[in-house]
N, CA, C and O atoms as a GROMACS GRO file, in nm:
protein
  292
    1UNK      N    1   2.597  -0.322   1.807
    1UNK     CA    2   2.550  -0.342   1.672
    1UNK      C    3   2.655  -0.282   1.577
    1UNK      O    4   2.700  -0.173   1.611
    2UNK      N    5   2.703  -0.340   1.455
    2UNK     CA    6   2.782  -0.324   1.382
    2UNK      C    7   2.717  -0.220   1.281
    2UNK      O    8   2.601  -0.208   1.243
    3UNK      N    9   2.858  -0.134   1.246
    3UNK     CA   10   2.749  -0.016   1.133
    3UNK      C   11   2.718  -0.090   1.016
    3UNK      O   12   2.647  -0.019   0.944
    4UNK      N   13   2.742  -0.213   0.958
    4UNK     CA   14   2.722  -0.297   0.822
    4UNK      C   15   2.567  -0.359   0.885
    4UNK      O   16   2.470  -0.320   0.821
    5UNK      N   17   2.546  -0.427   0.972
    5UNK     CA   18   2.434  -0.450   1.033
    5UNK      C   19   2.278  -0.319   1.068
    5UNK      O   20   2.158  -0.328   1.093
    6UNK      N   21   2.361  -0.230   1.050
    6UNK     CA   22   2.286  -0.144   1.102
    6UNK      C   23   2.228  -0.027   0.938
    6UNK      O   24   2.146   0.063   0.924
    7UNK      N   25   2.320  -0.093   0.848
    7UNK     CA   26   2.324  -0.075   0.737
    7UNK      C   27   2.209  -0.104   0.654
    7UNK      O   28   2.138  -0.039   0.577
    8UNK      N   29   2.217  -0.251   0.704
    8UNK     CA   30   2.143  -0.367   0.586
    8UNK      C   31   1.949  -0.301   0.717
    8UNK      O   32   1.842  -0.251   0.683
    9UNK      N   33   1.981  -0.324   0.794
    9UNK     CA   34   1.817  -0.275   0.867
    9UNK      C   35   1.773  -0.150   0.788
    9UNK      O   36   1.671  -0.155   0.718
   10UNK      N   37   1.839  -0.048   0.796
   10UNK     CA   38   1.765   0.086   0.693
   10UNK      C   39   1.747   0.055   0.585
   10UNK      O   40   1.635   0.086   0.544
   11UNK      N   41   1.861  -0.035   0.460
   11UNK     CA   42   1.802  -0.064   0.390
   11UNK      C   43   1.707  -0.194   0.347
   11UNK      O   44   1.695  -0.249   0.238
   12UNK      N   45   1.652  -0.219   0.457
   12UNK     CA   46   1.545  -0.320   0.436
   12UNK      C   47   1.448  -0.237   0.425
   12UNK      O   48   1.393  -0.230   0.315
   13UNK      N   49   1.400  -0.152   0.537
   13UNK     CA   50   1.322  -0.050   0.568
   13UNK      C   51   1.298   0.034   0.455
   13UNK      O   52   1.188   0.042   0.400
   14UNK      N   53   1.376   0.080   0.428
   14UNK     CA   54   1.388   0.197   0.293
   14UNK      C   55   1.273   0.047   0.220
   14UNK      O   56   1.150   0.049   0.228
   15UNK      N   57   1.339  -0.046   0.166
   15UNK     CA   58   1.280  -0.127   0.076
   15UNK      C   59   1.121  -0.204   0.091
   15UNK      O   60   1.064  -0.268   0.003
   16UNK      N   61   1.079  -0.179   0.214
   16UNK     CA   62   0.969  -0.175   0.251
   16UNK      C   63   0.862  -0.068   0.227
   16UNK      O   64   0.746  -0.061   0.189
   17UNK      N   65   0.975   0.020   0.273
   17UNK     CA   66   0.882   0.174   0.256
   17UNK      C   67   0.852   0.203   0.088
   17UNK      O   68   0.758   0.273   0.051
   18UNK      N   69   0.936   0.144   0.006
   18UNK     CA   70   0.955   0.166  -0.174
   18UNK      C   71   0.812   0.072  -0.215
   18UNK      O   72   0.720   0.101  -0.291
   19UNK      N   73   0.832  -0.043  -0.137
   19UNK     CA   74   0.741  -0.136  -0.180
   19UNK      C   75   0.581  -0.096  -0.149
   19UNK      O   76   0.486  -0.126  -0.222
   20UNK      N   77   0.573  -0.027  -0.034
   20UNK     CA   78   0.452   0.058  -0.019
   20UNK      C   79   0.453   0.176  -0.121
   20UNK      O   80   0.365   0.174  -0.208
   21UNK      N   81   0.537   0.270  -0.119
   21UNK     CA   82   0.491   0.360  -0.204
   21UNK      C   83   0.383   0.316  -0.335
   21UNK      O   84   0.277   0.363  -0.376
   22UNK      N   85   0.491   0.176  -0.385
   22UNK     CA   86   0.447   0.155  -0.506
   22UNK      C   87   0.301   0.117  -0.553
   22UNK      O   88   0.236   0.136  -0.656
   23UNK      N   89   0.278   0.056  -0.430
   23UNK     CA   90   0.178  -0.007  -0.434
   23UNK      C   91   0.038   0.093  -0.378
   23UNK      O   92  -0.084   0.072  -0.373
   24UNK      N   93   0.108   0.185  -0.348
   24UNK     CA   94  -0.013   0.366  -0.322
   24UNK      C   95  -0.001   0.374  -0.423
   24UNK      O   96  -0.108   0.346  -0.476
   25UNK      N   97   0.072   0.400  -0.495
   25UNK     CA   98   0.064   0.442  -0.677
   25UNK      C   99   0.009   0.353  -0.752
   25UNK      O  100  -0.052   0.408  -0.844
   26UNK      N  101   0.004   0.248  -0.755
   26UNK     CA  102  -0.085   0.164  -0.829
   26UNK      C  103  -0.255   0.135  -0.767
   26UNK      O  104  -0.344   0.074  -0.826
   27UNK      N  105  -0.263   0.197  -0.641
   27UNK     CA  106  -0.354   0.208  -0.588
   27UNK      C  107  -0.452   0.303  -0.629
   27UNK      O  108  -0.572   0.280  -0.646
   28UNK      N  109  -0.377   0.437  -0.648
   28UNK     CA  110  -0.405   0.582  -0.726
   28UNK      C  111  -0.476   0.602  -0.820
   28UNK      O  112  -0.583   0.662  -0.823
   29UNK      N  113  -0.380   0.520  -0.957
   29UNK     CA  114  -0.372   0.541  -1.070
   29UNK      C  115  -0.489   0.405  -1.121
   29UNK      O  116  -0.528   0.399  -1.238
   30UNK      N  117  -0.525   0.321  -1.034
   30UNK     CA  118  -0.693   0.236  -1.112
   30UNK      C  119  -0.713   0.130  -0.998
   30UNK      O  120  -0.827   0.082  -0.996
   31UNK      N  121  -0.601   0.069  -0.876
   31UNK     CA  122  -0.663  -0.056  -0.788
   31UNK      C  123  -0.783  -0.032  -0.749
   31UNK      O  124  -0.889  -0.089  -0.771
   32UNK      N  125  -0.739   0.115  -0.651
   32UNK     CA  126  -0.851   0.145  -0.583
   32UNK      C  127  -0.946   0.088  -0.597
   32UNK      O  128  -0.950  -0.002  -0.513
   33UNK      N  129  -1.052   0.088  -0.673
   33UNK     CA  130  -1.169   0.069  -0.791
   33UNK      C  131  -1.186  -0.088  -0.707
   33UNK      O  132  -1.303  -0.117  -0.680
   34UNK      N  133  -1.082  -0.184  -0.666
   34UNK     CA  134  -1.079  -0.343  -0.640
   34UNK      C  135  -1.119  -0.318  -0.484
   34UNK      O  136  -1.168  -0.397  -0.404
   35UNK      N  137  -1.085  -0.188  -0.469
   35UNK     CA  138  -1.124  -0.218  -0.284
   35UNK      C  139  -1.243  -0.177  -0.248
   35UNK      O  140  -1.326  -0.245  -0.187
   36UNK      N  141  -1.259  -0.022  -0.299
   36UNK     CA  142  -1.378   0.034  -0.242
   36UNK      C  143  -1.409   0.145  -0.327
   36UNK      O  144  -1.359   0.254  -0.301
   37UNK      N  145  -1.483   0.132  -0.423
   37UNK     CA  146  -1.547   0.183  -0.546
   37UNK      C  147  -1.566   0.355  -0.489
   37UNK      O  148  -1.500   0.439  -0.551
   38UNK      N  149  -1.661   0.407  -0.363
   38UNK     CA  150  -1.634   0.503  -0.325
   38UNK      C  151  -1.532   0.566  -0.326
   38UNK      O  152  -1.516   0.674  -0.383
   39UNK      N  153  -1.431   0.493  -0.247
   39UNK     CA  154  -1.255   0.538  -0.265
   39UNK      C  155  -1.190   0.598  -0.369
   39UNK      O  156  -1.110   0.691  -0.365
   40UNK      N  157  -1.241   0.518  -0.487
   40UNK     CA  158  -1.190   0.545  -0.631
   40UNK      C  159  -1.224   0.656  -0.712
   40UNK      O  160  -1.172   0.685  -0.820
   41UNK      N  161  -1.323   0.724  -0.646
   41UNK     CA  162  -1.333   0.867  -0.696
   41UNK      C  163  -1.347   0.971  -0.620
   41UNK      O  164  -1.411   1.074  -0.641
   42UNK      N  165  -1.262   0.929  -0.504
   42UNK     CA  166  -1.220   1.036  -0.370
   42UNK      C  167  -1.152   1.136  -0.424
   42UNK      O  168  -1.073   1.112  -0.515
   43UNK      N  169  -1.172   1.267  -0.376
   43UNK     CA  170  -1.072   1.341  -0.391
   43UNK      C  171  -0.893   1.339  -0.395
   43UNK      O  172  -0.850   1.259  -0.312
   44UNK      N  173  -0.792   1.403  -0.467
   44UNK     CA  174  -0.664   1.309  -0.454
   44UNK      C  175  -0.597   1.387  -0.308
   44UNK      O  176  -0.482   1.354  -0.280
   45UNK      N  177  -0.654   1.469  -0.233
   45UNK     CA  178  -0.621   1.490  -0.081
   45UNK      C  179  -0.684   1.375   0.040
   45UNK      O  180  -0.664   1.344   0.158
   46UNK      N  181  -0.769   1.342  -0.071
   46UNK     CA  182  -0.834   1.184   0.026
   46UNK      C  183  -0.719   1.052   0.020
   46UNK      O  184  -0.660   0.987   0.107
   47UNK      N  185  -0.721   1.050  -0.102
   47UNK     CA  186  -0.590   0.970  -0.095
   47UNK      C  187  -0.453   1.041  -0.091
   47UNK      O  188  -0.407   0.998  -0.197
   48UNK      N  189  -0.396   1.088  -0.060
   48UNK     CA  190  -0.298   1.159   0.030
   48UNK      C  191  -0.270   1.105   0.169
   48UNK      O  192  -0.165   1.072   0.223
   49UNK      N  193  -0.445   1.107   0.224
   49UNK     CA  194  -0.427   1.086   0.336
   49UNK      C  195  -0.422   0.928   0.372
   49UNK      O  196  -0.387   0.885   0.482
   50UNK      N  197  -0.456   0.861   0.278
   50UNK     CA  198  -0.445   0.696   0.303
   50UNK      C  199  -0.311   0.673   0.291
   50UNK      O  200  -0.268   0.568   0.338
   51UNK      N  201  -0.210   0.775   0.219
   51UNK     CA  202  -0.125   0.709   0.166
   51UNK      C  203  -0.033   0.669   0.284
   51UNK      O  204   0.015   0.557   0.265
   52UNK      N  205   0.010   0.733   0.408
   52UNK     CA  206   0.126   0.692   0.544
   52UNK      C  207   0.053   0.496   0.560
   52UNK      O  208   0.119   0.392   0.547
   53UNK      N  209  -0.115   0.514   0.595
   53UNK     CA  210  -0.126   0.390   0.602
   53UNK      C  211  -0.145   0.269   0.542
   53UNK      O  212  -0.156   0.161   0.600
   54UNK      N  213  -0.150   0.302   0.352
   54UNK     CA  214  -0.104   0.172   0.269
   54UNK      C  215   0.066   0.146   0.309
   54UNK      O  216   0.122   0.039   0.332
   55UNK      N  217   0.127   0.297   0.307
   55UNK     CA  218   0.266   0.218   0.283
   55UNK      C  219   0.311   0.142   0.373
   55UNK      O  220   0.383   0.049   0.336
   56UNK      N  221   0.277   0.161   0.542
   56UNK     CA  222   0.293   0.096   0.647
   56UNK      C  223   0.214  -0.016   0.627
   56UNK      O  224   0.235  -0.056   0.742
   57UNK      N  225   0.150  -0.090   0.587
   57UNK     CA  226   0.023  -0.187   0.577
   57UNK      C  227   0.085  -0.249   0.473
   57UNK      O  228   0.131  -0.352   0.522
   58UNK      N  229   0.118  -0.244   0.335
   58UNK     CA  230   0.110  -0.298   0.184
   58UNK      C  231   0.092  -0.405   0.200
   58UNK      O  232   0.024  -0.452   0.109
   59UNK      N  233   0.135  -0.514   0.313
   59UNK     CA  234   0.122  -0.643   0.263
   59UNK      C  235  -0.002  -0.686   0.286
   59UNK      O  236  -0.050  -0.778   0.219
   60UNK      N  237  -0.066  -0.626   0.382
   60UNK     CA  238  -0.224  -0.677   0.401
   60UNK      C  239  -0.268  -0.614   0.331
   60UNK      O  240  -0.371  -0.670   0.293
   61UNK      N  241  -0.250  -0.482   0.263
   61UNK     CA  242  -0.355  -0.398   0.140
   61UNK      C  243  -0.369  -0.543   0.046
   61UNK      O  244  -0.469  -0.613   0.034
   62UNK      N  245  -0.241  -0.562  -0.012
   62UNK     CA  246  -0.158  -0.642  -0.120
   62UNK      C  247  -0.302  -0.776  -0.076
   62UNK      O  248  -0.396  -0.794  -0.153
   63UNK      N  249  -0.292  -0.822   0.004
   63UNK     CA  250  -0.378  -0.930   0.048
   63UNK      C  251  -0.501  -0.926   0.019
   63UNK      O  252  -0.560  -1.018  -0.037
   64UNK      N  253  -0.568  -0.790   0.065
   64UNK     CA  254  -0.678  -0.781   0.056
   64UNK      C  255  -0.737  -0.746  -0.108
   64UNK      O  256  -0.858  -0.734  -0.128
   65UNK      N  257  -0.646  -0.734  -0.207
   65UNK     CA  258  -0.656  -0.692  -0.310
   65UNK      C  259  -0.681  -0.810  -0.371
   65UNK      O  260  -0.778  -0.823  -0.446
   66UNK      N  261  -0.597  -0.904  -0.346
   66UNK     CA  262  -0.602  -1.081  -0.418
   66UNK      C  263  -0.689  -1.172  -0.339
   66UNK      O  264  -0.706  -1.293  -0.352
   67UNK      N  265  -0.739  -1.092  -0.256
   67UNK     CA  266  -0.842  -1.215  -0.193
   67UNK      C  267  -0.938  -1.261  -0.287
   67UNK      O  268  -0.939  -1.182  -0.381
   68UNK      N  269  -1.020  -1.356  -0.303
   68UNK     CA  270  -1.096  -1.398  -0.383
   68UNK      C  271  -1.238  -1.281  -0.326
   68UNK      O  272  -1.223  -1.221  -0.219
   69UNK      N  273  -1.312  -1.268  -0.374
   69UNK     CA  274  -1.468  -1.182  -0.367
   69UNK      C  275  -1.591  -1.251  -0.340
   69UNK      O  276  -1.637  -1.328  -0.424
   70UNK      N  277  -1.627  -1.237  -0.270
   70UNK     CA  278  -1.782  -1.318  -0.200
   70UNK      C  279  -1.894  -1.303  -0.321
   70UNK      O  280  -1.922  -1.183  -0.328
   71UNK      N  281  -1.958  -1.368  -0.404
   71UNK     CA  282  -2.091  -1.311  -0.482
   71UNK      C  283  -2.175  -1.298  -0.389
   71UNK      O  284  -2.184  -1.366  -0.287
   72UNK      N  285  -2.249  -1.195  -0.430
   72UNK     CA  286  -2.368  -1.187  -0.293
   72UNK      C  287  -2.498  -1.326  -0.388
   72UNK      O  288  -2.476  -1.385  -0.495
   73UNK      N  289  -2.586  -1.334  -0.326
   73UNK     CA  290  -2.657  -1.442  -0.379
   73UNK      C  291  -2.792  -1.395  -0.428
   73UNK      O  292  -2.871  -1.475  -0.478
   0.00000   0.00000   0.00000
């Protein structure tokens, strides 16, 4: 493996990992509230602790955020 190759992989990674952060921080600061109303007024050591598995996850958080919502009937 070439070190330019081996380059562009960390910084994909890094850019994955940025793209999660961001999206814990926008999670933080009012999404929450879209996922799970309990969640949204967790303690901020509660979300601390979600935060390793939004940033590893974001694209299915990201998903589950824009899914459309069931009305109950």
């Amino acid at each position: 493996m070439s070190e330019q190759f081996a380059l562009w992989i960390w910084l994909g990674l890094g850019a994955y990992a940025a793209l999660g952060l961001l999206l814990w921080i926008a999670l933080v600061v009012g999404l929450m509230r879209r996922l799970d109303s309990s969640a949204a007024v967790a303690p901020w050591r509660v979300k601390a602790v979600l935060a390793p598995g939004v940033i590893a996850l974001w694209p299915i958080v990201l998903g589950l955020l824009f899914k459309p919502r069931e009305r109950a009937s």
